[in-house]
C-alpha positions in Angstrom: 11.3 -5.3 33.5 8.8 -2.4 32.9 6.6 -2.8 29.2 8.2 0.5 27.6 11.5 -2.1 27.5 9.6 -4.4 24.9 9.0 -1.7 22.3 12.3 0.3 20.4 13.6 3.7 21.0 15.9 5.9 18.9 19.1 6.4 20.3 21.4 8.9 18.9 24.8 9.0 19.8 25.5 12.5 22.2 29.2 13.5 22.8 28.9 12.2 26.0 28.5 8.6 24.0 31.9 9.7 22.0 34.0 10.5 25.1 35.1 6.5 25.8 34.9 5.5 22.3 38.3 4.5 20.2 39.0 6.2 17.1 40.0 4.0 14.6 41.5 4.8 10.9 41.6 1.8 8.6 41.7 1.2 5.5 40.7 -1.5 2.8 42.5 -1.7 -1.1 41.5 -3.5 -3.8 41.4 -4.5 -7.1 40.1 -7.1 -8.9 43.6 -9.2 -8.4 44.9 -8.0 -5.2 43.5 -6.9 -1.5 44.1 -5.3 1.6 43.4 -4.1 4.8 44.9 -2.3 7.3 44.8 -0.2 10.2 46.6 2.7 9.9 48.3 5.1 13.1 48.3 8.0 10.9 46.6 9.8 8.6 49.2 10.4 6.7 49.5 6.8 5.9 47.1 7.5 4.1 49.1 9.3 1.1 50.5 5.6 0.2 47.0 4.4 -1.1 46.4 7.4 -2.8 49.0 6.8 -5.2 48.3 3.1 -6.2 46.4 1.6 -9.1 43.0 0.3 -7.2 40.3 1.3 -5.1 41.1 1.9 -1.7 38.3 2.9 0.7 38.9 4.7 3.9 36.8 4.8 7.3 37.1 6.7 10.4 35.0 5.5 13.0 34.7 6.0 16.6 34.4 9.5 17.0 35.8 12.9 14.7 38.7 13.7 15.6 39.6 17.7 14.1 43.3 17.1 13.6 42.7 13.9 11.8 40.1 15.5 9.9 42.0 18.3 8.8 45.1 15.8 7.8 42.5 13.2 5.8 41.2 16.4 4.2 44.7 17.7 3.7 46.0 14.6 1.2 42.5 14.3 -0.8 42.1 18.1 -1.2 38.5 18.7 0.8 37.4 22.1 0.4 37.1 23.7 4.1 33.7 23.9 4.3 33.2 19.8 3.3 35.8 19.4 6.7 33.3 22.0 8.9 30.6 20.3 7.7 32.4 16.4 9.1 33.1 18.0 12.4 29.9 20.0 13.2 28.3 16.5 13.3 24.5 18.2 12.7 23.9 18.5 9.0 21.1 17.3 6.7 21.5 14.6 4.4 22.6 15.9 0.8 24.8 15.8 -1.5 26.9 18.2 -3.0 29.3 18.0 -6.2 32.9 19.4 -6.3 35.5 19.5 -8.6 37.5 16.4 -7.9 34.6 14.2 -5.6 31.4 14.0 -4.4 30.3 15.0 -0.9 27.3 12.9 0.8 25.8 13.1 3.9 22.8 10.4 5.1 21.8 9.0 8.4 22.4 5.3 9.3 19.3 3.1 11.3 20.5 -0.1 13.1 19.2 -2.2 15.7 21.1 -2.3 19.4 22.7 -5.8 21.0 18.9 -6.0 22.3 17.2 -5.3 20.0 15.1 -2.9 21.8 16.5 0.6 20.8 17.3 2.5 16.8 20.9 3.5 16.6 20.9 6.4 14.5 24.3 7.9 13.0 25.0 10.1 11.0 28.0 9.0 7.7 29.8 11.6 6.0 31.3 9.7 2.5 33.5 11.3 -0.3 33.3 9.9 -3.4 36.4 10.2 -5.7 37.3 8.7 -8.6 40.0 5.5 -7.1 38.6 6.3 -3.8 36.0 6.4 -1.2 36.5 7.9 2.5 33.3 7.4 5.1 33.7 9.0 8.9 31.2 7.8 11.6 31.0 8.9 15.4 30.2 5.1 16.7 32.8 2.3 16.6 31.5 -0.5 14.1 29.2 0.5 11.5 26.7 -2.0 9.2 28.7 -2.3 7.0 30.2 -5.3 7.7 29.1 -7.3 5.1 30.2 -5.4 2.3 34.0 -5.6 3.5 33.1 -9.6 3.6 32.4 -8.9 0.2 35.4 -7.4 -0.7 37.1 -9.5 1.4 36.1 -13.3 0.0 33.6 -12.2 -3.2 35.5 -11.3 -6.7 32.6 -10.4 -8.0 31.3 -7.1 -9.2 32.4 -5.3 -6.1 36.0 -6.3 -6.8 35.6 -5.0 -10.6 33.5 -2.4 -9.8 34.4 1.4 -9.0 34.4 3.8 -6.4 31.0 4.5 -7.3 29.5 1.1 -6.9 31.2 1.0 -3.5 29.5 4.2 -2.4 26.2 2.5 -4.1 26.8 -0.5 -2.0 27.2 1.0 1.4 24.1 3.0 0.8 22.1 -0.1 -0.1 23.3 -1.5 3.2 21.9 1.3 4.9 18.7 0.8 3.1 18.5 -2.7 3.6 18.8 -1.5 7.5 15.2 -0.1 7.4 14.0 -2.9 6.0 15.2 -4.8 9.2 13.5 -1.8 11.6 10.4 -1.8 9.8 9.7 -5.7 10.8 10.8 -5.3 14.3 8.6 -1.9 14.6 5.6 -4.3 13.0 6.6 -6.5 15.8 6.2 -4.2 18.4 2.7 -2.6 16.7 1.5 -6.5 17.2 2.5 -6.4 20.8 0.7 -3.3 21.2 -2.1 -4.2 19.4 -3.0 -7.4 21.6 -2.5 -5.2 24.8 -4.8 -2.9 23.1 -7.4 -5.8 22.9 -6.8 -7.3 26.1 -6.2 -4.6 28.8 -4.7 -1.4 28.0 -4.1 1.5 30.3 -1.7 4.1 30.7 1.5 2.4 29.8 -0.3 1.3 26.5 -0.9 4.6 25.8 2.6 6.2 26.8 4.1 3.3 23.8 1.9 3.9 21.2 2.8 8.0 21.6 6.3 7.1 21.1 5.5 4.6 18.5 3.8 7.0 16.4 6.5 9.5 17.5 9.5 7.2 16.2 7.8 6.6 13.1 7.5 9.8 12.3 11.3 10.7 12.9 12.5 7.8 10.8 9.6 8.8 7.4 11.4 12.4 8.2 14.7 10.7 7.6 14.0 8.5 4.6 12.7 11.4 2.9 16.4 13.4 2.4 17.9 10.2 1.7 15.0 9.6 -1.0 16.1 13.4 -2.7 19.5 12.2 -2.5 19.0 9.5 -4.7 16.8 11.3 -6.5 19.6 14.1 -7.4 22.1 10.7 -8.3 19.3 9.1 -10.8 18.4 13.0 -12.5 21.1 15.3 -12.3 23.8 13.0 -12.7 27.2 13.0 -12.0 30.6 12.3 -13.6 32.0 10.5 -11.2 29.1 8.3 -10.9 29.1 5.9 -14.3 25.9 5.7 -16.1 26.0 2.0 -15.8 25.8 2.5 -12.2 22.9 5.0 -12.3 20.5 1.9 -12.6 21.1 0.7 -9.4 21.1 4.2 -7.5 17.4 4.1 -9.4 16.5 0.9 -7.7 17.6 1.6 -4.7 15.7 5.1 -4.9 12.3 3.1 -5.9 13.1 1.3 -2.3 13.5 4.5 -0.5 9.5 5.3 -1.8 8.5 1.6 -0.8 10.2 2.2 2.5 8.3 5.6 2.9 5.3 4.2 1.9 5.3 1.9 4.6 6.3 3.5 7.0 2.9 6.1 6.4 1.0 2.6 6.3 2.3 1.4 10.1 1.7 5.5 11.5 -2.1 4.7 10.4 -2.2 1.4 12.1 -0.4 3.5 15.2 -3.0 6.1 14.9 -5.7 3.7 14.7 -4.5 2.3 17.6 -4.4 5.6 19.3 -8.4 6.3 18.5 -9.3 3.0 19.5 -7.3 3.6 23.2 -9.3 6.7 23.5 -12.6 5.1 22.5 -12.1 1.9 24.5 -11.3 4.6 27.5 -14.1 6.3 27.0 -16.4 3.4 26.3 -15.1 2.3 30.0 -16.0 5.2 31.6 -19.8 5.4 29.9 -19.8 2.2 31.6 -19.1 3.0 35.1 -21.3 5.9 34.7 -24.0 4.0 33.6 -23.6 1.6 36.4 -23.5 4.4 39.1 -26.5 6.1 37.0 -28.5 2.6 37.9 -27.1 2.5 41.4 -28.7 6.1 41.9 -31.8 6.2 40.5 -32.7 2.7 42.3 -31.7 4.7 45.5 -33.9 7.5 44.9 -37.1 6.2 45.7 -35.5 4.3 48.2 -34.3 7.5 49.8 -37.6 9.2 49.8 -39.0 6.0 51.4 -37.0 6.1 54.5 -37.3 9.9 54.6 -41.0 9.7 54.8 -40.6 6.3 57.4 -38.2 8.4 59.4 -40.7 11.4 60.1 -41.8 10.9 63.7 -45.2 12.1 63.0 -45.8 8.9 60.9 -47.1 7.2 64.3 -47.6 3.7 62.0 -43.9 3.3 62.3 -43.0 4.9 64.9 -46.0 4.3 67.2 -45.3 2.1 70.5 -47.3 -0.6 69.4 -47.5 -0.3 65.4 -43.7 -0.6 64.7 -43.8 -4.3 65.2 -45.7 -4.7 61.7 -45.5 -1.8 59.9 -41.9 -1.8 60.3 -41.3 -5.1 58.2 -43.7 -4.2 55.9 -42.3 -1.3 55.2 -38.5 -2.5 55.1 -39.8 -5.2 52.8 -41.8 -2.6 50.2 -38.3 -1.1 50.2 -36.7 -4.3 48.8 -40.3 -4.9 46.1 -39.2 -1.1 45.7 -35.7 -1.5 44.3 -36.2 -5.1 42.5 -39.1 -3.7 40.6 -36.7 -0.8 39.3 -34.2 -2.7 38.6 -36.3 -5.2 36.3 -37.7 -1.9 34.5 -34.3 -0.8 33.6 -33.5 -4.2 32.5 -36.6 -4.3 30.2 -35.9 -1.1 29.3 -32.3 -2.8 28.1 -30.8 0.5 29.6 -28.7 -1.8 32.3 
């Protein structure tokens, strides 16, 4: 298995993801009495749970389908350009304020079966007054554990209304980057002791998509951060007053989240300097060695040049090689150790 495989990537779903994925329409009522949940066939089964006294949350996941988006939109009364905006699939997160509901738009971060790769999706949620409606393009979402809520919990969530539920889901999604910031921290310790130990061009290759990813995921916290921000300031009559508080706390996680994020891009960058000036610090060395390889030679190099000359009759003279010749190869060797132990007192070896 190659070393990129031990550090995350962000995945986003593509429609080639969408083409064997199941659409599937569900939905879950409640009150603080009575629940259930369902999946449904149609979307006009939909009109039922409209009508009764309760919350009742709807989900499409699995892909956006037009016809079922146009039907959904139908029974709740979605303006047209809230259903373009579902099925264009490439919006911004916001959030925008109609008549009857609220229209959000933010970007969901989760971890794959391997942990190795960010699942990004995007979740389009309308916010009514006895209802709440969320479409996603992957089937399964992370919100799991707020339908366990629902499911076995009678606490607030069961009381609460549609605008606690929507608060809910989007601390789930917040709670998300908390889990992706420990397993990026993870993967910046990994680096960090290849970094120390013996980098090279694969070390390099992660930290650039390290720094990369972590740059992506700041630019997405941000819109969700105004988000927020809009809930806590401008308000909003669907949303209760008494739930503004914890919209504002899970806005002052959004900055902490940020925050750190702009902390571990440092450490990624710091990273990235100290990879260049370990490379470089290598490459002074081998340099230097081949410097003190050279300059050893060169007198060397005018020794045999002058030895070579046949007019030098003490080396090359019939009788006078069989002395001089030694003598000479062994000033050659005197030659060399003597520069060598001047560079070394010299500390320049």
């Amino acid at each position: 298995m190659g070393r990129e495989s031990h550090f995350m990537r962000i995945r986003k779903r593509n429609a080639s993801d969408e083409v064997h994925m199941r659409i599937t329409l569900s939905v879950l009522y409640y009150n603080d009495a009575d629940f259930m949940e369902k999946t449904l066939i149609k979307p006009e089964e939909c009109r039922e749970y409209r009508s009764r006294p309760g919350l009742c949350w709807i989900n499409v996941d699995g892909g956006i389908d037009p016809e079922m988006t146009k039907e959904i939109g139908t029974i709740f009364g979605f303006h047209h350009l809230v259903i373009e905006d579902i099925l264009q699939g490439n919006q911004r997160p916001r959030i925008d304020e109609f008549d009857h509901y609220v229209y959000v738009v933010f970007n969901t971060f989760s971890l794959d079966k391997n942990n190795q790769s960010i699942i990004q999706e995007r979740i389009c949620m309308i916010l009514g007054e006895d209802h709440l409606i969320t479409f996603g393009k992957k089937p399964g979402d992370i919100f799991e554990s707020i339908r366990n809520k629902i499911r076995y919990d009678h606490g607030k969530i069961r009381k609460a209304g549609s605008d606690y539920l929507a608060y809910a889901l989007m601390n789930a999604v917040v709670d998300h980057y908390y889990i992706i910031l420990e397993k990026l921290s993870e993967d910046i310790d990994k680096l960090e002791e290849e970094l120390l130990n013996k980098p090279d061009h694969k070390t390099l290759h992660a930290i650039h998509r390290l720094r990369n990813e972590l740059l992506y995921l700041s630019k997405s916290v941000w819109p969700l951060r105004e988000v927020l921000d809009q809930v806590t300031h401008e308000g909003f009559p669907i949303i209760k007053t008494g739930t503004v508080i914890y919209f504002k706390d899970l806005y002052d996680h959004t900055i902490q989240i940020r925050e750190q994020l702009e902390i571990l891009r440092d450490i990624v960058s710091g990273m990235m300097d100290i990879y260049l000036s370990s490379t470089s610090n290598k490459m002074n060395a081998v340099m230097k060695r081949l410097t003190l390889i050279t300059t050893i030679f060169m007198p060397l190099t005018v020794l045999v040049g002058i030895g070579g000359m046949s007019e030098w009759t003490m080396v090359t003279g019939s009788e006078n090689w069989r002395i001089a010749y030694p003598l000479f190869i062994l000033g050659m060797i005197i030659t060399g150790i003597v520069t060598y132990l001047y560079f070394k007192w010299k500390k320049w070896t």
